[in-house]
C-alpha positions as CSV (number, residue, x, y, z in Angstrom):
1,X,33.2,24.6,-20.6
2,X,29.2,25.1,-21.5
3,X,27.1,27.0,-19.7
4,X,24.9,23.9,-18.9
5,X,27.6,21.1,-18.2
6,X,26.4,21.1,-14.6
7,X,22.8,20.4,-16.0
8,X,23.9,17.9,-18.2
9,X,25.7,16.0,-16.0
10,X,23.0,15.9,-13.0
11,X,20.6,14.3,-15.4
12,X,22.6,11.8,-16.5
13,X,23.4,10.9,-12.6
14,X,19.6,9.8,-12.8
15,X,19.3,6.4,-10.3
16,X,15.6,5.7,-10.5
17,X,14.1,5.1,-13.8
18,X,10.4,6.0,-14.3
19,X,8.7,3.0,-13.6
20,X,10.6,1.8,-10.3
21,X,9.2,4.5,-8.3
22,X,6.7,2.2,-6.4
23,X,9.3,-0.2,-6.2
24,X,11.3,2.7,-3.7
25,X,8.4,2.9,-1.7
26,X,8.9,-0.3,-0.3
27,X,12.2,-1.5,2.3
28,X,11.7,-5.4,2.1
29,X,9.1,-8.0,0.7
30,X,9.4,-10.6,4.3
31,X,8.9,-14.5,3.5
32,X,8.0,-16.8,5.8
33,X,6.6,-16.4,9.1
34,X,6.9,-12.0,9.0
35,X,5.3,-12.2,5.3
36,X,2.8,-14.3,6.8
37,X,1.7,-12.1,9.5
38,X,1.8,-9.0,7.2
39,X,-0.3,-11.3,5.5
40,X,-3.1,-11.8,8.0
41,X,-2.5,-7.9,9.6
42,X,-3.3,-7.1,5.2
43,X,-6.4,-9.1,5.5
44,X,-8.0,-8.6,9.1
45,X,-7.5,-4.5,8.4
46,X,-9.4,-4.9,5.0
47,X,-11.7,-6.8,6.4
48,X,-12.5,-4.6,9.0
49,X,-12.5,-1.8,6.9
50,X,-15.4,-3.6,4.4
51,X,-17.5,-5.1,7.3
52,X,-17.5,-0.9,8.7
53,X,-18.8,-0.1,5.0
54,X,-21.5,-3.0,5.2
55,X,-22.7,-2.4,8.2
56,X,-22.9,1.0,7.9
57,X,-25.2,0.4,4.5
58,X,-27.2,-1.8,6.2
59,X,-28.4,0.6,9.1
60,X,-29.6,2.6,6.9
61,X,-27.5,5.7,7.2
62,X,-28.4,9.2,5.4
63,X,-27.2,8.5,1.7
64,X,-25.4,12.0,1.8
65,X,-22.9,12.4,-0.5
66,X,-19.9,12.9,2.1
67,X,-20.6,9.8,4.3
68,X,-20.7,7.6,1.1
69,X,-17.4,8.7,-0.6
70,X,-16.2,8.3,2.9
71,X,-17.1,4.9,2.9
72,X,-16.1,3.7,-0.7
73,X,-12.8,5.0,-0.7
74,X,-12.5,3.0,2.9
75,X,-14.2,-0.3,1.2
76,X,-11.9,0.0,-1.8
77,X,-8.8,0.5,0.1
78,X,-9.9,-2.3,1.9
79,X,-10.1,-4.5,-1.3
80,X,-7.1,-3.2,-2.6
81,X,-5.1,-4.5,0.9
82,X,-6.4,-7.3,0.9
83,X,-5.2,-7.9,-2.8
84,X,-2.4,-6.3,-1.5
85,X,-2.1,-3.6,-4.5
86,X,-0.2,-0.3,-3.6
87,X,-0.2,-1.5,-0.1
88,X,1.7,1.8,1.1
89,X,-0.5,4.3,-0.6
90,X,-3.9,2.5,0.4
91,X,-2.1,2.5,3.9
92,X,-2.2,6.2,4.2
93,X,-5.7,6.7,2.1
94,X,-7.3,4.7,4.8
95,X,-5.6,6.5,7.8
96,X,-6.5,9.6,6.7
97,X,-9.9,8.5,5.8
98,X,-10.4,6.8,9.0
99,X,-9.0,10.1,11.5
100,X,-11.4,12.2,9.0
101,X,-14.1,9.3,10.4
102,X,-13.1,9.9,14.0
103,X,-12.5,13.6,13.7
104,X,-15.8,14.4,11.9
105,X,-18.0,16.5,14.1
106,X,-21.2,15.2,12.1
107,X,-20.4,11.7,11.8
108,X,-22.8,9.0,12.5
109,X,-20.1,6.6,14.4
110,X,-19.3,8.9,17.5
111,X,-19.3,6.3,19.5
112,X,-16.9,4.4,17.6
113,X,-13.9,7.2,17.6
114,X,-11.3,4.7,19.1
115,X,-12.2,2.0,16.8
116,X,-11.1,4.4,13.9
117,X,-8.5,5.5,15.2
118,X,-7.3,1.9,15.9
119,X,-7.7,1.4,12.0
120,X,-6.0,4.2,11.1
121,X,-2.8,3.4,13.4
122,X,-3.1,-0.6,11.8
123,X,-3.2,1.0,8.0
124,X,-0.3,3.5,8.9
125,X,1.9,-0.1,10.2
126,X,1.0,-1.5,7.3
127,X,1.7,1.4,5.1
128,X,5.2,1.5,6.6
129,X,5.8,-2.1,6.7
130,X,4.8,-3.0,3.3
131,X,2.9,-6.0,2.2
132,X,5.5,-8.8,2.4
133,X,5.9,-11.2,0.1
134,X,2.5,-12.9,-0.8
135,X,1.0,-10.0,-2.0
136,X,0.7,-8.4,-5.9
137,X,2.9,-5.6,-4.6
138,X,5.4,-8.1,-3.9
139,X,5.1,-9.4,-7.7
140,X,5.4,-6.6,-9.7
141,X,7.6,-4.0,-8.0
142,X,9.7,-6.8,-5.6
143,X,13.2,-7.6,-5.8
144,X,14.2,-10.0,-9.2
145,X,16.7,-12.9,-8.6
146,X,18.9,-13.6,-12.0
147,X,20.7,-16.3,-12.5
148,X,23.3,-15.9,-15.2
149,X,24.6,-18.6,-17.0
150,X,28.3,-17.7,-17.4
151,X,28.8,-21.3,-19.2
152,X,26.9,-19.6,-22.5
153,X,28.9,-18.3,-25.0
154,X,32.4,-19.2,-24.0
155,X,34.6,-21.7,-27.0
156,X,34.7,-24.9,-25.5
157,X,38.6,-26.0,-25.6
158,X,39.4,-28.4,-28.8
């Protein structure tokens, strides 16, 4: 017996190859009409989430340096939902950007602390439900159907 059998041998019981870890992230890619409402819950909270960006641009708040990364991380997030591109990780990026909204003593949208924290429980559902089938998520980490051909290569009979 070597010293490092037990090592050995727990490596080799890897399951999850390197580039399927998003792919684990996810419990089920729903068609039809679930897929479609993940669909539209994707696309109003991006929305949302780009229209607060805009209109907080146009008001003309103070171009500090917090309250604008604050607001591009929440407009990109709410691109990349939309898209529907590492829907579970742009779920939580947004929550915690949007309770760090709420929660901010200095913020400018004190009067909108419910709102965020509306948007923040929305990105958390959809970071937990995933982004259904019509999404990009859906297309490169979701479940493959093979069909195998178990006609090919067998002798046909003389």
């Amino acid at each position: 017996m070597k010293p490092f059998e037990g090592v050995e041998r727990q490596r080799q019981l890897r399951t999850m190859k390197l580039g399927c870890t998003l792919q684990r992230l996810f419990s089920t890619f729903p068609n039809s009409w679930p897929g479609l409402g993940l669909l539209l819950l994707r696309i109003s909270l991006g929305i949302a989430l780009i229209s607060f960006v805009t209109a907080g641009i146009s008001a003309g708040t103070p171009s500090e340096s917090i309250p604008f990364a604050r607001d591009l991380i929440a407009a990109l997030a709410g691109f990349f939902l939309i898209a529907g591109l590492w829907t579970p990780v742009m779920g939580i990026l947004v929550a915690i950007d949007e309770i760090w909204i709420a929660l901010w003593p200095y913020s400018s949208a004190r009067e909108e602390v419910w709102v965020h924290i509306l948007l923040a429980i929305l990105s958390v559902s959809v970071a937990m439900l995933g982004p259904g089938a019509w999404s990009i998520d859906a297309r490169l980490f979701g479940r493959k159907r093979f069909d195998i051909d178990r006609t090919k290569g067998r002798r046909s009979s003389p």
